[in-house]
C-alpha positions in Angstrom: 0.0 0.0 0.0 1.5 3.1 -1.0 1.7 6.2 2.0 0.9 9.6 0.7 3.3 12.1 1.7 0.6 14.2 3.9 3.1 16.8 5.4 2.7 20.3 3.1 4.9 22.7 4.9 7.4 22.2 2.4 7.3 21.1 -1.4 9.9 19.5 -3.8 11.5 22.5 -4.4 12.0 23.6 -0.9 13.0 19.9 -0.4 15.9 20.3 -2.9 17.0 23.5 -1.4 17.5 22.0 1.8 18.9 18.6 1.1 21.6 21.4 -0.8 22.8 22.7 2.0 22.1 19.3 4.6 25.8 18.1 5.7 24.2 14.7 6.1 24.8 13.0 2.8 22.2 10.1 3.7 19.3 12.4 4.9 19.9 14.9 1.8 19.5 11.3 -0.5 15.7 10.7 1.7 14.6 14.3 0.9 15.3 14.3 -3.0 13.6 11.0 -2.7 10.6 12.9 -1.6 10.9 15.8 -3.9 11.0 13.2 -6.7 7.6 11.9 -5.4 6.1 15.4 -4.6 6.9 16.0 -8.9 5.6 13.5 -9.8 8.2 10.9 -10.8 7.1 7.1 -9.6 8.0 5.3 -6.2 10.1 3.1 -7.9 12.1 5.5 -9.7 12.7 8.0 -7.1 13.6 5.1 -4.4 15.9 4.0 -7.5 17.8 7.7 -7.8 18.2 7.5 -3.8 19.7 4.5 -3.6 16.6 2.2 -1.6 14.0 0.3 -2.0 10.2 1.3 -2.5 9.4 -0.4 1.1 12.5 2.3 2.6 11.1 5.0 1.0 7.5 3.8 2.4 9.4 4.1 6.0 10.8 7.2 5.2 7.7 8.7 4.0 6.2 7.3 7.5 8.9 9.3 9.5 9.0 12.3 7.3 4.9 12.8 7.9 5.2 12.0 11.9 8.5 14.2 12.7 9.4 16.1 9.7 13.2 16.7 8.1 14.8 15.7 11.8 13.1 12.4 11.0 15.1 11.6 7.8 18.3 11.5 9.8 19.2 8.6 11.2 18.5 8.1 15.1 21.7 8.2 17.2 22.1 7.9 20.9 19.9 5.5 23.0 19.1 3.4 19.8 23.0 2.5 19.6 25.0 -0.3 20.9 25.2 0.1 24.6 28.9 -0.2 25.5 30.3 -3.3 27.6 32.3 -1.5 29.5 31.8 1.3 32.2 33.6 4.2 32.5 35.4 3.2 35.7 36.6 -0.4 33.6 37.5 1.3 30.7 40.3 3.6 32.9 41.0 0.7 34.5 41.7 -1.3 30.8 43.5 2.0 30.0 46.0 1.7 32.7 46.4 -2.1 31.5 47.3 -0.8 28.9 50.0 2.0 29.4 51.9 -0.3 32.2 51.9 -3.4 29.9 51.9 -7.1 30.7 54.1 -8.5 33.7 55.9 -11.5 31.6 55.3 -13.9 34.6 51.6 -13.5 34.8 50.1 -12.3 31.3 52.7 -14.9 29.6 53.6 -12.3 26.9 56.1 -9.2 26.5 53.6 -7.0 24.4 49.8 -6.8 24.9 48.0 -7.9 21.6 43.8 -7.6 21.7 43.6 -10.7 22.1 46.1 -10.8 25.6 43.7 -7.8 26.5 40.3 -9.4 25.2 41.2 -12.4 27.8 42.3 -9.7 30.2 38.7 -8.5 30.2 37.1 -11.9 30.4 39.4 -12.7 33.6 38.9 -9.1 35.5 35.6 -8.2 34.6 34.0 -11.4 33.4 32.9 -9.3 30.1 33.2 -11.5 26.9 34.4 -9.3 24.1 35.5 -10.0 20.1 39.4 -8.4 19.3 38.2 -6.4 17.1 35.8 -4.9 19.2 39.2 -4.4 22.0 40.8 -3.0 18.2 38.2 0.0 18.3 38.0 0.2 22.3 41.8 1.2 22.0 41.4 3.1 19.1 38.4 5.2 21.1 40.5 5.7 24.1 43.2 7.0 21.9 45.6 4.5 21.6 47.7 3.1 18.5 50.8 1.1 18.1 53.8 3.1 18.6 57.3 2.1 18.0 59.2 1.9 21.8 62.5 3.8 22.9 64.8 1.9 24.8 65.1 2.2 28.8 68.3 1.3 30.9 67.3 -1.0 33.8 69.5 1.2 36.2 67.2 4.6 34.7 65.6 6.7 37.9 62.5 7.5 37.3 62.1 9.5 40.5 65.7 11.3 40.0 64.2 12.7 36.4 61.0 14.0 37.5 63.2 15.6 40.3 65.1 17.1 37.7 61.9 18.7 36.2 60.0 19.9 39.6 64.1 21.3 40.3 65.2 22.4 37.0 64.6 26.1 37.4 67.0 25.9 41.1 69.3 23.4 38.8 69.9 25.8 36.6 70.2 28.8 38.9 72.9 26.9 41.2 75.1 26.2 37.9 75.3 29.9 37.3 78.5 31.7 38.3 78.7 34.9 40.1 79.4 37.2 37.0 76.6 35.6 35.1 73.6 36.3 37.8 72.6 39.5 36.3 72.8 38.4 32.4 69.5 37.0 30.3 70.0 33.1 30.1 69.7 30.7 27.4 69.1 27.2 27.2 71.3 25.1 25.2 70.6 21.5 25.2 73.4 19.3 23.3 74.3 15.8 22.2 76.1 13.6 19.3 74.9 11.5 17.1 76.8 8.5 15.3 75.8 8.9 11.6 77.7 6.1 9.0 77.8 3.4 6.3 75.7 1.4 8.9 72.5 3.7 8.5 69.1 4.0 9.9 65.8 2.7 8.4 62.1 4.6 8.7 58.9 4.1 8.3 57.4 4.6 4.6 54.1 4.5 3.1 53.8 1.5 0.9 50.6 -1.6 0.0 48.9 -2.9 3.5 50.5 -6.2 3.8 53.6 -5.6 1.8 57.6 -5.3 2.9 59.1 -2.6 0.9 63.1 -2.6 0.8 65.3 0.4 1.7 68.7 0.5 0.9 70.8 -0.3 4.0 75.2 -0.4 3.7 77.1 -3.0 5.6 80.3 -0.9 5.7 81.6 0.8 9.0 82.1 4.6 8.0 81.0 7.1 10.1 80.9 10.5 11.3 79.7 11.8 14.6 77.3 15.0 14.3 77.9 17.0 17.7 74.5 19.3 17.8 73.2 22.4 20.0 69.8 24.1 20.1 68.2 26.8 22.3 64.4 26.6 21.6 63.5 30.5 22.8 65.6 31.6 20.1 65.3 28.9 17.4 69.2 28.4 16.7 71.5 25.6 16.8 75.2 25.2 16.6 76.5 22.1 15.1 80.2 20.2 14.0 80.9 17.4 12.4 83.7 15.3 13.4 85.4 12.2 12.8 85.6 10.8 16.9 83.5 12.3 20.0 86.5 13.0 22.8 87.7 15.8 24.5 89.1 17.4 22.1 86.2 17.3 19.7 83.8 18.2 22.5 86.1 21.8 23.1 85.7 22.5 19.4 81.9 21.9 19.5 81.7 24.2 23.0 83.9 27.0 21.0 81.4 26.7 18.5 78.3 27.5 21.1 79.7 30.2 22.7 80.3 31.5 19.2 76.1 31.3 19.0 75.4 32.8 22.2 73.9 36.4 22.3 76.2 38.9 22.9 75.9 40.0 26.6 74.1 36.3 27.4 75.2 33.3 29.1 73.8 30.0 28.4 73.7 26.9 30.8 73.7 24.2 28.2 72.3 20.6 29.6 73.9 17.7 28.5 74.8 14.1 29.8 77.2 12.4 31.2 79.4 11.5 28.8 82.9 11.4 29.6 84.1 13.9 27.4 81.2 16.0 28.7 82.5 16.5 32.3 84.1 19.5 33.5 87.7 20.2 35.2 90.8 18.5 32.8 91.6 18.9 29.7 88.1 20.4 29.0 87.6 23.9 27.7 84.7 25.6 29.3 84.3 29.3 27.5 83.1 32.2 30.3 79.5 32.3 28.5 78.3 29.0 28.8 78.2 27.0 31.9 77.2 22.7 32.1 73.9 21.7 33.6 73.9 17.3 34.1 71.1 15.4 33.5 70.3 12.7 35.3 72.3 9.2 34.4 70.0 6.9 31.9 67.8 9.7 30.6 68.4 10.4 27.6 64.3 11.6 26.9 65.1 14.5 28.8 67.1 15.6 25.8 65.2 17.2 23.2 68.1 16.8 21.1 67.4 13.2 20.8 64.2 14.5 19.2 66.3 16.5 16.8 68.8 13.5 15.7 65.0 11.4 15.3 63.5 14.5 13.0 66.7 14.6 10.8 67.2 10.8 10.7 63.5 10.6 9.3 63.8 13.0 6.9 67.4 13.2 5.3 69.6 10.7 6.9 67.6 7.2 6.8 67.2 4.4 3.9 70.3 5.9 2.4 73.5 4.6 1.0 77.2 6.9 1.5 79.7 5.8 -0.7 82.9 7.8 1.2 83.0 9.4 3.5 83.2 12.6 2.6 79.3 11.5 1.5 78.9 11.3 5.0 80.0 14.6 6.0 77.8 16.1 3.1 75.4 14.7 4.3 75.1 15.5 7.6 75.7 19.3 6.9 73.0 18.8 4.5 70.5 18.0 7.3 71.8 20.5 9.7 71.3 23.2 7.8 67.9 22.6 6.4 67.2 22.0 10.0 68.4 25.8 11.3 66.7 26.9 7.9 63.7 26.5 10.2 63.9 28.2 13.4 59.8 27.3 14.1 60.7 23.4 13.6 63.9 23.8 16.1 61.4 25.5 18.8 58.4 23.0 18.2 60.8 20.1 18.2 63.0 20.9 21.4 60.9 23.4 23.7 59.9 21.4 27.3 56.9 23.0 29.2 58.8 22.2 32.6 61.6 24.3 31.4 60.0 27.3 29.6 59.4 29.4 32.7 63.3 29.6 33.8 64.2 33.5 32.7 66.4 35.8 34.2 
């Protein structure tokens, strides 16, 4: 039995200028459905141009005379799936989920959805498909992430010390004479770059294994790198060992960078060639802050050597080494071409507020 469309507040062409301008893609398909039949056209043609069948557009026609346009959309809310979980479970599968699996209980070094679908079914006794744990992650913002890392001996305690503290760390560093000068913060490092180079993610076919080229000669070239976020700089050498001596070239070439009438505490770690007293050249602008042992995430320069390994240095091939040294001067400087990428890269919230 066909269903008149009784509703006469709007006709077809009021229908068509509103399924225009309807974000809805769906509902705007029901209401030229409805136009069609308020010209003229057939029930089976203008079902046929809006993608149903005659009995849809019946039910559509039934909604659209009871509720009007808001009853073309599709219903959302209470009429949904109701989810398995509460609130106070799903924090709880979160935390699961950030601390990973204890190897002698969960069996396994890395959670997979189906470690954390039986996980559910042991703690909460609620059974659930891996693909529904697959969206429950992906809806509590979580997606697989390569890992960094960690030294067993690392502190967790003595680095978020160094945070809370870092403002007194850096004001205890400062000698007398450089109390009353504006202060930058330098943050440096080296990075190893050779023959015996890095590989990165690309985007290739789901399911496939593209190849990168990757050398198995021993070549290399360390990269000794500076930044100071505020002011979007970096000072940078490259050098053919990381020692003393190379590491009172690299601090020359800092002070060299510092603002005239500043002085910079640059923070660093504890590499040997990094410790003060000796052989080692300390120039009267900059003075050495420590971080603690094992950390090397409190470096934002490590952040740096990831940025430029991504972008110029990996899934390459150096035939000399002079190749090498090209190439990291290459990255460098298309890195301090950039003084915006050098402050979003290496600028820490819990050491923006030190000023002087």
């Amino acid at each position: 039995m066909t269903v008149a469309i009784t509703r006469m507040d709007l006709d077809a062409s009021d229908l068509r200028r509103v399924a225009a301008r309807e974000k809805n893609a769906t509902a705007s398909r029901r209401m030229l459905a409805l136009a069609l039949v308020l010209e003229g056209h057939t029930r089976t043609v203008a079902a046929q141009v809006a993608g149903m069948d005659r009995q849809s557009l019946r039910d559509w026609v039934h909604r659209y005379n009871a509720v009007g346009l808001e009853g073309l959309k599709n219903r959302t809310g209470a009429c949904g799936a109701r989810r398995k979980l509460t609130e106070a479970q799903e924090a709880t599968f979160a935390g699961w989920v950030r601390e990973g699996p204890t190897q002698d209980v969960h069996k396994v070094v890395r959670w997979r959805c189906k470690d954390l679908r039986d996980e559910i079914a042991r703690r909460f006794g609620v059974e659930m498909h891996e693909r529904t744990v697959g969206k429950l992650l992906a809806r509590l913002n979580f997606s697989r992430v390569s890992v960094r890392p960690r030294h067993p001996e690392q502190d967790i305690a003595a680095q978020e010390a160094h945070k809370i503290n870092f403002a007194g760390l850096v004001a205890a560093v400062l000698p007398e004479h450089a109390r009353r000068k504006p202060i930058e913060l330098w943050w440096q490092d080296e990075a190893r770059i050779g023959q015996q180079g890095s590989l990165t993610y690309v985007w290739a076919d789901k399911g496939s294994r593209p190849r990168a080229p990757h050398d198995q000669r021993y070549a290399s070239a360390y990269l000794f790198g500076a930044v100071c976020p505020a002011r979007g700089v970096g000072a940078a050498l490259v050098l053919p060992s990381a020692n003393i001596e190379a590491m009172n070239l690299h601090l020359a070439e800092i002070s060299a960078q510092i603002a005239p009438g500043a002085h910079a505490v640059l923070t660093l770690d504890g590499a040997g060639w990094h410790r003060p007293g000796g052989k080692l050249k300390l120039p009267n602008n900059i003075s050495l802050l420590p971080l603690p042992p094992y950390s090397p995430e409190l470096n934002p320069v490590e952040n740096i050597w990831q940025y430029m390994r991504q972008n110029h240095l990996a899934n390459r091939v150096f035939d000399t080494y002079s190749d090498i040294i090209d190439a990291c001067c290459d990255a460098w400087n298309a890195l301090v071409a950039q003084p915006d990428k050098i402050t979003s890269i290496a600028t820490r919230h819990w050491a923006k507020e030190v000023t002087q």
